[in-house]
N, C-alpha and C positions, 0 to 999 in steps of 0.2 A: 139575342140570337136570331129575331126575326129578319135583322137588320141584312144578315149574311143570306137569307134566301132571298130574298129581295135583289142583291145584288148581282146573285146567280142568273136571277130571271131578265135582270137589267142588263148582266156581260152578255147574254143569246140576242139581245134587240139593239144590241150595238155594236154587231161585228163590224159592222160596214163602217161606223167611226173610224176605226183602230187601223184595218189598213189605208195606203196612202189610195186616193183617187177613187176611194170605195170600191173594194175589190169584192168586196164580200167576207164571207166567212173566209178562216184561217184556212191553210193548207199545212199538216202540220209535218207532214213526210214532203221535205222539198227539198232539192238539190243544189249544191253548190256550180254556178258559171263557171267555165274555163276560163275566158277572157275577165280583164279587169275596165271599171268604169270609166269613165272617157274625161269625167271630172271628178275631182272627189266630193268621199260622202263622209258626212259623220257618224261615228259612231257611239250611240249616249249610253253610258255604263254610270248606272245607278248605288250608291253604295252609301252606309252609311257610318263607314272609320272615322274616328277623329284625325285633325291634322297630324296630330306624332304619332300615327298609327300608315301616314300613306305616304311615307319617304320613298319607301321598294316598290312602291306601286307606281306613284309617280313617274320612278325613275323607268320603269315598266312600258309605261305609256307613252312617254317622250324617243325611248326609243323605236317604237312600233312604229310611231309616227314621223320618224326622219327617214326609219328602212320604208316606209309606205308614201311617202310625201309625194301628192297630188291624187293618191287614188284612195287613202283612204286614213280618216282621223277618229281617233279616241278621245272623248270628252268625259272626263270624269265630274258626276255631277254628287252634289251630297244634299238629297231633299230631307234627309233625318236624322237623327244622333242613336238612332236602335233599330235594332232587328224591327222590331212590334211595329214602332211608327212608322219605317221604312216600310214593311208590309200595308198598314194602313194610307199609306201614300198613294203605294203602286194602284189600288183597289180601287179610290179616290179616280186618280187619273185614268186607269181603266172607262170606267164609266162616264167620261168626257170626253173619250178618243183618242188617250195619249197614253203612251208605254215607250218607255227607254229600245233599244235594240237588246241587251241583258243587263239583268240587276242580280246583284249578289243578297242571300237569305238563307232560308231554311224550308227544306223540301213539303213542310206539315202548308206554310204557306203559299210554294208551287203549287201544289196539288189545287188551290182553291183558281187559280190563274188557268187550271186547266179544265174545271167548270167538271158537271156531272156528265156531259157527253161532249166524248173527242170530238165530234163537228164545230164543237163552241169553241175548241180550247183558245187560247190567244197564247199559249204555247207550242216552240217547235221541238218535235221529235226528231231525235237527232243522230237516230242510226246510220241517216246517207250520209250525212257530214262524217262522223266515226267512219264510216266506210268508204270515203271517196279516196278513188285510185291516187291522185295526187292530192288535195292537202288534208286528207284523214289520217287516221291512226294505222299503221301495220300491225299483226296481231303481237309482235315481241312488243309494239310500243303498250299496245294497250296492256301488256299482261305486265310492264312498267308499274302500271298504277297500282297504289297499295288498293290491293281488290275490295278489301270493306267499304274504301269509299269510293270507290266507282260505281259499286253494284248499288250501292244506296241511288244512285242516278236509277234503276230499272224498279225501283219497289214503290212505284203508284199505283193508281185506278187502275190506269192502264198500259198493256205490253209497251215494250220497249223502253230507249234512255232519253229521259227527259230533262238530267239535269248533270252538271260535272260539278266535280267537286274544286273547291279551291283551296281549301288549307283547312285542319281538321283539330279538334280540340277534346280535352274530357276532363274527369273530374282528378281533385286529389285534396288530397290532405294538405292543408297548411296550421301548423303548429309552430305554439310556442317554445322556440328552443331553449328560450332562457328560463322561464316558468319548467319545462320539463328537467332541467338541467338542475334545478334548484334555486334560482335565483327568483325568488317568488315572496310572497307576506309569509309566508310561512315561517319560510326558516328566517325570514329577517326578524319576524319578533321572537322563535324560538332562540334566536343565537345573538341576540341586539347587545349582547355583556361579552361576547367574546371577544378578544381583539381578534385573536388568527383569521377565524370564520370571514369576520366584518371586512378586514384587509379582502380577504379574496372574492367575497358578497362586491364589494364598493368597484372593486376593479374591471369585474365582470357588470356590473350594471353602470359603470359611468364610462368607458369608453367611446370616442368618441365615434363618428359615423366612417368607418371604413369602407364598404361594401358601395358596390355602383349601383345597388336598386333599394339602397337605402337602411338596410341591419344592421345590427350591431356585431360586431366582433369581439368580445372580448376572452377572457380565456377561464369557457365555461365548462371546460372538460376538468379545469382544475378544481372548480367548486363540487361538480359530482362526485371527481374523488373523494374530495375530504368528508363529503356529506353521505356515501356507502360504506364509508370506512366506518365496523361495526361497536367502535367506539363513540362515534357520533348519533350516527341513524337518522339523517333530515328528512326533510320530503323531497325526494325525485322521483319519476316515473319513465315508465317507457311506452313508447308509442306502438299503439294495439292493429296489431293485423285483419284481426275480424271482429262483425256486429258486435258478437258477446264480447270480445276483452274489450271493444269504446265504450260498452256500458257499462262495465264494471267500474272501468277507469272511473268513468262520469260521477259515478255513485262516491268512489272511492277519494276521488277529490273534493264532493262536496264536503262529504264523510270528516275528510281530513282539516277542511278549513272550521266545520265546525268543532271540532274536537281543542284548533288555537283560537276558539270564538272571532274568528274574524269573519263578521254578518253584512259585509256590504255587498252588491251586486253582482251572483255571480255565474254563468250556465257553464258548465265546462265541455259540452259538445255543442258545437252550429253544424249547422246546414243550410246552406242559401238556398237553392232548388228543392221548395215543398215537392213537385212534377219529380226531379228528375231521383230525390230521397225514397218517393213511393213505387218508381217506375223500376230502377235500380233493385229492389228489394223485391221486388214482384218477381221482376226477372231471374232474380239470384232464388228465391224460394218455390221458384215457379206456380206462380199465380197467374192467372190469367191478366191480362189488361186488354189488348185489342188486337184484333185479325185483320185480315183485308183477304174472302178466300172467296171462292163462288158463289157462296150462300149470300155473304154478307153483301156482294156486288147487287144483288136482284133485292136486297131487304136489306137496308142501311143498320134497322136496328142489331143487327147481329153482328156489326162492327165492335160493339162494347162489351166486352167478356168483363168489366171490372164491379157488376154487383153482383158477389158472392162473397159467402163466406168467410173464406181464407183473406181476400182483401179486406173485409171490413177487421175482422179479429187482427190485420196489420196497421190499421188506421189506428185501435184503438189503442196497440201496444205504444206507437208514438203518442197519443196521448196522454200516454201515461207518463212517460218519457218526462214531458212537457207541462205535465203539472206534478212531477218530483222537482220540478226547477235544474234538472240536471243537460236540458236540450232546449235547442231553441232552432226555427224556425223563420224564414221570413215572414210566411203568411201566420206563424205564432204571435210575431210582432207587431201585426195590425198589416201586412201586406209594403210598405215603404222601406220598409228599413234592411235592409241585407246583414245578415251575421258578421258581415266582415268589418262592421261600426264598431259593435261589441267586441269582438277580436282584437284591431286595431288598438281597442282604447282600457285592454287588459282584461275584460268583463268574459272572455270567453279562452280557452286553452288549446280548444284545436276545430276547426272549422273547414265543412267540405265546400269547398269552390271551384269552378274551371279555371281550367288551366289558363286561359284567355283572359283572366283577371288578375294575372297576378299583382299586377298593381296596386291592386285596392285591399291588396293582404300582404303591406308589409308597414313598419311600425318607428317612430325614433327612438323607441321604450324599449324595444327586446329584439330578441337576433328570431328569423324566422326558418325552418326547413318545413322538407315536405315528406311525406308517406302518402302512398296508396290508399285507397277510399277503402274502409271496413268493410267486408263483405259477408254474406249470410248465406252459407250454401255453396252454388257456382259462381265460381268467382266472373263476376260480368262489370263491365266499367259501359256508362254513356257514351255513344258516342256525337261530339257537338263538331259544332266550326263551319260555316256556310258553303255552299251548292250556289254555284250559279246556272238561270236559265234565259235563255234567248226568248223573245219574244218575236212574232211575225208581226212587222212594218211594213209590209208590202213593197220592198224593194230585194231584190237577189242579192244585190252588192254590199248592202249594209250586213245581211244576213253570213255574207260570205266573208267581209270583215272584224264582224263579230267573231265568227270563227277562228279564225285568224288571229284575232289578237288573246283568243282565250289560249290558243296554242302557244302562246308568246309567253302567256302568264305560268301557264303549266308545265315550260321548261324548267328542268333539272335542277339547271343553278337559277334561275327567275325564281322558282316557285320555292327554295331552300332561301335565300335570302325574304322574301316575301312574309313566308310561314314565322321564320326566328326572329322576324320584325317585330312579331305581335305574340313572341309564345304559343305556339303554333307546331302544328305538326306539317309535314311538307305530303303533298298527295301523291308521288313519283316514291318509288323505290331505289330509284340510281339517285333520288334527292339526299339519301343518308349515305351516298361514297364521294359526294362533291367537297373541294376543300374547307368550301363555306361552313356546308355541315360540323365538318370536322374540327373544323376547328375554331366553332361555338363551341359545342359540347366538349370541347378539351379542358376549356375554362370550369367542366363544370367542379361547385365547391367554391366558388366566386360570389354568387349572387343567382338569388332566383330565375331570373330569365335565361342560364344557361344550365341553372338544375334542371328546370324544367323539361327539354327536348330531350335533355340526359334520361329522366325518369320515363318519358311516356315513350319511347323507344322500345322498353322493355315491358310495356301494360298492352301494345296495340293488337295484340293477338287477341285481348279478353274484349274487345270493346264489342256494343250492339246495338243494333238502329231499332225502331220500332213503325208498323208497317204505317204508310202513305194512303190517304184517302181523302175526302169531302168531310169535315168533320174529325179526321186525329189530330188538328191545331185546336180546336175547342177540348178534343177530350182531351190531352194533355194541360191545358190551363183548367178544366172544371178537375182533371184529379190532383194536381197538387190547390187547390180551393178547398176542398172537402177539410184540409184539418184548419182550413178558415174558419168553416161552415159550421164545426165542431166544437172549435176551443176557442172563437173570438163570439162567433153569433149563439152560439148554446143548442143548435140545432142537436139533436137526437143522429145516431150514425146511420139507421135506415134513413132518415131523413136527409141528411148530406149525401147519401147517395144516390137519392131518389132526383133529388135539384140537379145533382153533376149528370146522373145518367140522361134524365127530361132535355137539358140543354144540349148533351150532344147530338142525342136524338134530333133535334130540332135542325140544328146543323147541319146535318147530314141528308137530309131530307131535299 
């Protein structure tokens, strides 16, 4: 943590790196030129998608660049394979004098790019650009934007919009349709003598791969019939709405595998995001976690509402969770491993993941759908999917083609093709009347990447951010730590809060 003040101290003695010709400190209210460059400039956008992830982007760029050709280029660069690294880049090259013109990320990392005082930031505020008579937003365009994540651009340190959104993401349920359906050890060794059963067991679990994101299809609606028919009575279940019926569920499938002694490895709820599991439920029971209000501006420490109470007796409830062996955890798992291993490879029954993943939650073994993340209280979902922001380069044109081509990005059908690229929500509102929209989500009932936009179309009302500051990227990775700090290192739960609250403290500072 020390390392991050240090670098704070290092981004104020290195403004004059960063711009061109040493300009000084940033200027972070600047305005867009009317006229255009006389040669062209590059513009370096920083990002760090895998290749089958930047087709529409691509395709994005090349366009910008033939409607622009000779005054202004997009250079898509990729210095990382993740958000974190990517962030650890940017930081990196901060401190030697180099910054992209914008990089895509996440706002808890902006905030550190704009340092503890606006004079330092090495970010532009970007109200005049939003506001410029000709190539800014008019107020119908901006009221276009799905407002949750617009507004998420103004909830920093400091006033005003610091960052745009580019395509937005959150959590869900991905479950085992076939295991819920019945096709599970279960009933294969309750009913391993029947023919009938076995016939429709075999047909449903050996089909071959139908689906374009890799599921299985087979005809698992026919096995839950026979297996609710009160003549029979297998094991199926149904997929739970809120916290209490996932934990019952949990309890009640272990419950169940023990009762046909089948003892091999098994959690029946995951959870990838320990962060986004505590942050989520905080929200939903109304717990405090963190502010960003005038107090906390003038005394950093007043940024951390999460040692009390009510969040510790939630820490411990997971806990508990997590040594009945009914739930698991990444950082339960030693911090490498994501639930969605365990999922994939049968060991787990339904597992929350973002939506941005769906990749890595689907199986050659079972058919996969999706539900809504359980909820406890207010119904509140995450909300994820990257923010981009500009950086000051000390040139107007690059600045103003930056602009420019974020505009390009954030069109209606750009940003609808872009978003269902990658599983994704599109950031425009006229993005869900475009045909593209349409007719993804027509397919949905196909394969995961067109359930997907289906399902969060109808969740985006419940989604929420949490506030922006020097230090809410530390707190967020020290509070999903804390059931690290609990259930792997043996720390004591005052204890684990005392470490997570010390480091953000630290941070923040």
């Amino acid at each position: 943590m020390k390392k991050k003040n240090l670098l704070i101290v290092a981004l104020s003695s290195l403004m004059s790196l960063v711009s061109c010709g040493g300009a000084g400190a940033t200027v972070v209210d600047q305005t867009l030129p009317e006229d255009d460059p006389t040669s062209e400039v590059t513009i370096n956008f920083w990002h760090c998608l895998g290749h089958e992830k930047t087709k529409n982007l691509t395709s994005i760029v090349n366009a910008f660049n033939t409607q622009y050709a000779g005054k202004y280029k997009v250079v898509l660069t990729h210095p990382a394979g993740d958000y974190d690294a990517l962030h650890s880049v940017v930081k990196t090259k901060i401190s030697s004098g180099e910054v992209p013109a914008l990089t895509m990320g996440y706002p808890d990392s902006f905030s550190e790019y704009m340092t503890s005082r606006i004079e330092d930031s090495f970010l532009l505020r970007l109200d005049n650009f939003i506001k410029d008579e000709k190539f800014g937003y008019s107020q119908q365009e901006i009221n276009d934007f799905v407002q949750g994540y617009y507004n998420e651009g103004t909830n920093y340190q400091f006033d005003g919009t610091w960052s745009m959104p580019m395509y937005k993401s959150t959590e869900v349920v991905y479950y085992n349709y076939s295991y819920f359906s019945g096709v599970n050890p279960l009933n294969a060794k309750k009913y391993e003598s029947n023919t009938e059963f076995m016939q429709l067991y075999n047909t449903a679990n050996g089909r071959t791969l139908e689906n374009d994101d890799g599921t299985l299809s087979g005809d698992l609606e026919a096995v839950r019939a026979w297996l609710t028919n009160p003549a029979h009575e297998g094991y199926v279940y149904d997929v739970p709405e809120t916290w209490d019926q996932a934990i019952a569920l949990a309890r009640q499938m272990k419950a169940d595998r023990a009762e046909m002694e089948i003892t091999d490895e098994f959690y029946p709820f995951g959870y990838d995001s320990d962060a986004n599991l505590l942050i989520s439920q905080m929200a939903q029971r109304g717990i405090e976690y963190t502010v960003n209000d005038e107090e906390s501006k003038t005394n950093p420490r007043k940024h951390f509402k999460f040692v009390n109470d009510d969040a510790k007796a939630l820490v411990n409830e997971i806990i508990g969770y997590l040594n009945e062996r009914i739930m698991i955890t990444k950082n339960s798992l030693g911090g490498s491993t994501y639930t969605n291993t365990y999922f994939n490879e049968g060991k787990c029954a339904f597992t929350v993941g973002s939506t941005g993943g769906s990749s890595y939650n689907i199986s050659s073994n079972f058919a996969v759908k999706l539900a809504p993340v359980p909820y406890k209280g207010v119904r509140k979902y995450i909300q994820q999917g990257p923010s981009i922001c500009f950086f000051d380069v000390g040139n107007k044109y690059i600045h103003k083609g930056a602009w420019l081509f974020y505009k390009a990005l954030a069109d209606s059908s750009n940003n609808a093709k872009l978003a269902l690229e990658n599983s994704y929500d599109p950031i425009r509102t006229s993005s869900y009347s475009t045909p593209e929209y349409g007719s993804w989500i027509a397919n949905e009932g196909q394969g995961l990447k067109y359930d997907i936009p289906a399902m969060t179309a109808r969740l985006k009302e419940y989604y929420m951010t949490s506030p922006v500051f020097i230090g809410s990227s530390t707190a967020r990775t020290e509070i999903g730590m804390i059931i690290n700090y609990i259930y792997a290192s043996k720390y004591s739960t005052d204890a684990a809060f005392s470490k997570a609250y010390d480091a953000c403290v630290t941070a923040a500072k």
